[in-house]
C-alpha positions in Angstrom: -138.8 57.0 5.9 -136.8 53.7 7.1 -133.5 53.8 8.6 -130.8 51.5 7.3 -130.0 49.4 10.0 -127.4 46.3 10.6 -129.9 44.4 12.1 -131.1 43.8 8.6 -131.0 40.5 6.9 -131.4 39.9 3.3 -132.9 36.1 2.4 -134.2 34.0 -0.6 -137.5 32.8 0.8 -138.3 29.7 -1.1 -142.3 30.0 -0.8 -142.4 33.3 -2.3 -139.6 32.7 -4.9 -138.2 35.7 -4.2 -135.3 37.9 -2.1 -136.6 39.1 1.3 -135.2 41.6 3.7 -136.3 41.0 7.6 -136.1 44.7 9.0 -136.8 43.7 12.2 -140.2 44.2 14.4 -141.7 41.6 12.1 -141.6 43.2 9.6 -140.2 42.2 6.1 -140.0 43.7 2.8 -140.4 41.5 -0.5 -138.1 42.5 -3.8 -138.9 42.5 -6.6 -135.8 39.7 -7.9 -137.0 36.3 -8.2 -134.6 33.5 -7.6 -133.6 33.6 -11.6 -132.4 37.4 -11.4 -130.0 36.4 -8.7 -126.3 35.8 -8.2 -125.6 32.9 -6.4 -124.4 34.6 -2.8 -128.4 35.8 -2.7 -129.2 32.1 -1.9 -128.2 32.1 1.6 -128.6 34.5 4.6 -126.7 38.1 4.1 -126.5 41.1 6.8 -127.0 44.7 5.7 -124.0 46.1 4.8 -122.1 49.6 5.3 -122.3 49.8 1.3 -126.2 48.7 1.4 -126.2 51.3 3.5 -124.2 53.6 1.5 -126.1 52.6 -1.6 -129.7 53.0 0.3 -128.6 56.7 1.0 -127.5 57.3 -2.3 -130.6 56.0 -3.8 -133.0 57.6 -1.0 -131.8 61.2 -1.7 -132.3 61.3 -5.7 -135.5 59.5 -4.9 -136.9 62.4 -2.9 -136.9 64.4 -5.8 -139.8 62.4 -7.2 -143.8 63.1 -6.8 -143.8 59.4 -4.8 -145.4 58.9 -1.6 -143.2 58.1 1.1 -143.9 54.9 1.4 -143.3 54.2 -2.4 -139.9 56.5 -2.0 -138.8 53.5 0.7 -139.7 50.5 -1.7 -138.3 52.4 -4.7 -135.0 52.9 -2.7 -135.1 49.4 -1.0 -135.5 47.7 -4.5 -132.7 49.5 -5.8 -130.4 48.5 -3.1 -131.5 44.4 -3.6 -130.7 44.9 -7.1 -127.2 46.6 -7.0 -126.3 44.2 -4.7 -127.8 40.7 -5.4 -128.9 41.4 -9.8 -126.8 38.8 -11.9 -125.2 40.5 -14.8 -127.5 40.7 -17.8 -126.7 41.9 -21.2 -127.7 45.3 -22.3 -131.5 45.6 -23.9 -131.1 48.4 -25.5 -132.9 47.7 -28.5 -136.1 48.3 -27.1 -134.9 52.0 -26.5 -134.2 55.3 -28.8 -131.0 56.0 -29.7 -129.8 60.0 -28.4 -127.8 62.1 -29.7 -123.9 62.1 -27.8 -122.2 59.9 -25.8 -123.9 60.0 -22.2 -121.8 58.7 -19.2 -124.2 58.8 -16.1 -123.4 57.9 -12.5 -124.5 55.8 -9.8 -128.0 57.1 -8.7 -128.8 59.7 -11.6 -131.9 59.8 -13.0 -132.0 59.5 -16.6 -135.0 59.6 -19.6 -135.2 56.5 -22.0 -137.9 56.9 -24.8 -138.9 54.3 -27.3 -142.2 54.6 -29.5 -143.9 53.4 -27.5 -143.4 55.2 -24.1 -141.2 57.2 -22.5 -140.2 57.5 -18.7 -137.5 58.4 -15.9 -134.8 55.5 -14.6 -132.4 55.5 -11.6 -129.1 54.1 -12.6 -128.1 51.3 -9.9 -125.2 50.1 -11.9 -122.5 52.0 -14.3 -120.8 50.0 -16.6 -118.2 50.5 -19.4 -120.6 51.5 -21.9 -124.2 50.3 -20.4 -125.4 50.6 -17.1 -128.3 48.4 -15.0 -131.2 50.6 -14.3 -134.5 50.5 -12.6 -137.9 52.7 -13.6 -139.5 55.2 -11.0 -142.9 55.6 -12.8 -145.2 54.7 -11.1 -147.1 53.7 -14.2 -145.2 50.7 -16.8 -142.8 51.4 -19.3 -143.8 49.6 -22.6 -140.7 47.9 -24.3 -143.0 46.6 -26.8 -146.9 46.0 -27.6 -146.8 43.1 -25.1 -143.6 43.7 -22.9 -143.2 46.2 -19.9 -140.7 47.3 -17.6 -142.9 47.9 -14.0 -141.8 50.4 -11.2 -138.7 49.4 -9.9 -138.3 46.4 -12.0 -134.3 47.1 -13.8 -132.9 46.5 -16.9 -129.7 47.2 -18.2 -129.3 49.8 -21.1 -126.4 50.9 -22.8 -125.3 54.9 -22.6 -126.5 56.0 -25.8 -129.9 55.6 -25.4 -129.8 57.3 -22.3 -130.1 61.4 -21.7 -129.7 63.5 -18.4 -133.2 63.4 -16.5 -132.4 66.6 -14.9 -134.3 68.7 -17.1 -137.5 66.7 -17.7 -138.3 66.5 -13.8 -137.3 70.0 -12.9 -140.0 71.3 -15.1 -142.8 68.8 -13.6 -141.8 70.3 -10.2 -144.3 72.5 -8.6 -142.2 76.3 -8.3 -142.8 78.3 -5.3 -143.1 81.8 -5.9 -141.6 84.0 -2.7 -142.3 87.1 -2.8 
């Protein structure tokens, strides 16, 4: 798995219409934020900061609960951390989701369930607001807001709380159990 490091620069490259991060050894790493998802600050050069850093662990460790390969855990994480930092605020979509029953108040890097009738399917939280929070899908396969509109893995979208419920319980009993004997 990658190592945050503050050699790390974060930069809009203008070719690919989208936010880079140049981790060194040329290597780079492409978001998934085009140049329209972006606050303004995105636009220029930016180091890797102690709170990327922060976030990244954060992130990384609820990650590693998830049936991804490593290599998908390290996109997953690193698209996460481009979008707490550099998403513009957005309004809540939560229209396109099924309201649940009590008022949810998740934290920074949870995973939580969204269903709508159309599909169901695991979020990270990036981003807790008030009363919605910006979020970003760990399937692996699309969520389907509609007939003709999907959320991809690690694309985010904000939701308010109520159409949120603890993911806790749903992935704990996907988990393989090891019986010791």
């Amino acid at each position: 798995m990658l190592k945050p490091s503050d050699t790390w620069i974060w930069y809009m490259d203008e070719s690919e219409n989208s936010l880079m991060l140049d981790l060194g050894d040329d290597m780079v790493f492409k978001t998934n934020l085009s140049r329209k998802l972006l606050v303004d600050c995105a636009m220029g050069q930016n180091n890797f900061t102690v709170d990327d850093a922060s976030a990244f662990q954060t992130f990384k460790d609820q990650i590693s609960v998830l049936e991804l390969s490593e290599p998908r855990q390290a996109e997953l994480t690193l698209y996460c951390v481009a979008a707490k930092r550099f998403h513009k605020p957005v309004q809540p979509k939560s229209w396109f989701f099924d309201h649940q029953d009590g008022s949810y108040q998740p934290e920074e890097g949870e995973l939580v369930r969204l269903v709508n009738s159309n599909s169901e399917g695991f979020f990270i939280v990036l981003e807790v607001g008030e009363s919605a929070s910006l979020c970003a899908l760990v399937d692996l396969e699309s969520f389907s807001l509609t007939a003709s509109k999907q959320v991809t893995f690690g694309q985010s979208i904000k939701v308010m709380h109520d159409r949120m419920t603890c993911a806790q319980q749903f992935i704990a009993l996907n988990q393989p159990i090891a019986l010791v004997g």
